[in-house]
C-alpha positions as CSV (number, residue, x, y, z in Angstrom):
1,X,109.7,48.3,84.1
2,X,107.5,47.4,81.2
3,X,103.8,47.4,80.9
4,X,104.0,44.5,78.8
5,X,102.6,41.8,80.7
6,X,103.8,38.0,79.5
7,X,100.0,37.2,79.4
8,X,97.9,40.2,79.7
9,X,94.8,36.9,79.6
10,X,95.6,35.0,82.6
11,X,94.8,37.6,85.0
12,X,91.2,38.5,83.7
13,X,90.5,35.0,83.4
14,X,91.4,33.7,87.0
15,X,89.3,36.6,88.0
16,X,86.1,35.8,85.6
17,X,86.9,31.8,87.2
18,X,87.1,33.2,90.4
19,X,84.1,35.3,90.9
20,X,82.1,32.7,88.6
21,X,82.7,30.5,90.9
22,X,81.8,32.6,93.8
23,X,78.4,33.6,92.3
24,X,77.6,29.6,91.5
25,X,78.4,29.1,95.2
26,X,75.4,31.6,96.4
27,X,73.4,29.9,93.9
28,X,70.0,31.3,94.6
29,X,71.2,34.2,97.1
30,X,72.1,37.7,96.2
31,X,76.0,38.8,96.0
32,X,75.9,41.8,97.8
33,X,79.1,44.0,98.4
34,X,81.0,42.0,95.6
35,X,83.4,44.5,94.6
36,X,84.7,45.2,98.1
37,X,84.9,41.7,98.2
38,X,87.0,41.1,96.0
39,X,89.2,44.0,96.4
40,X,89.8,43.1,99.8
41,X,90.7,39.1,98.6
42,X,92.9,40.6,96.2
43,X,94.9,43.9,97.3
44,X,97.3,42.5,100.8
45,X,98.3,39.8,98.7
46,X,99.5,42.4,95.8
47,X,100.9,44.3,98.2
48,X,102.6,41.4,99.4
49,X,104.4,40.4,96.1
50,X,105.0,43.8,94.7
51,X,106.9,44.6,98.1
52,X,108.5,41.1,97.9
53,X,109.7,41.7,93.9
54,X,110.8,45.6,94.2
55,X,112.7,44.6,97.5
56,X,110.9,46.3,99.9
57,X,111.7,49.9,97.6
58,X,108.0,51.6,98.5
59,X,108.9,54.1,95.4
60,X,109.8,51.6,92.8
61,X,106.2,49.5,94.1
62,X,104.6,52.4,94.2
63,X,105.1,53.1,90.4
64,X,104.8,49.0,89.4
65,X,100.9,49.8,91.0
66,X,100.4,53.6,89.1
67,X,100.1,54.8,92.5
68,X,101.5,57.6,94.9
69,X,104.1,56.4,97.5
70,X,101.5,58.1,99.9
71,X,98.5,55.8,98.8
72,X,100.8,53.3,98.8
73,X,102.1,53.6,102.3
74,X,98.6,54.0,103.5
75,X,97.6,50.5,102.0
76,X,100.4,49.2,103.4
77,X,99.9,50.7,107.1
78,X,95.9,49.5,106.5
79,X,96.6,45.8,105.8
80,X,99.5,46.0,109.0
81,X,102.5,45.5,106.2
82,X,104.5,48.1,107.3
């Protein structure tokens, strides 16, 4: 696997659209616990695809995230994907 992406951009920008978004939504309220937030929007679905693109193989997903198979397997157990 490369770390090479085909548009190293796109990702950073449909976050910065994303949580723009968001933040015009609350317009005069506070954001409070953003980053939670968002990393709880965003990790079951990444979990999801990795799984879905490296076959189920926890090791070869595991290294696609630059994470231990343990850490790994604990997401996966947390968001009930295992």
């Amino acid at each position: 696997m490369t770390n090479t992406p085909l548009n190293a951009d796109s990702l950073s920008e449909a976050t910065d659209k994303a949580v723009s978004e968001y933040l015009d939504l609350l317009g005069d309220h506070d954001a409070t616990n953003l980053y939670r937030q968002v990393v709880d929007e965003v990790e079951r679905p990444l979990l999801e695809v990795i799984m879905k693109h490296t076959r189920g193989n926890q090791s070869k997903a595991a290294m696609c995230l630059g994470m231990n198979r343990a850490t790994l397997r604990s997401k996966l157990k947390r968001h009930g994907l295992l």
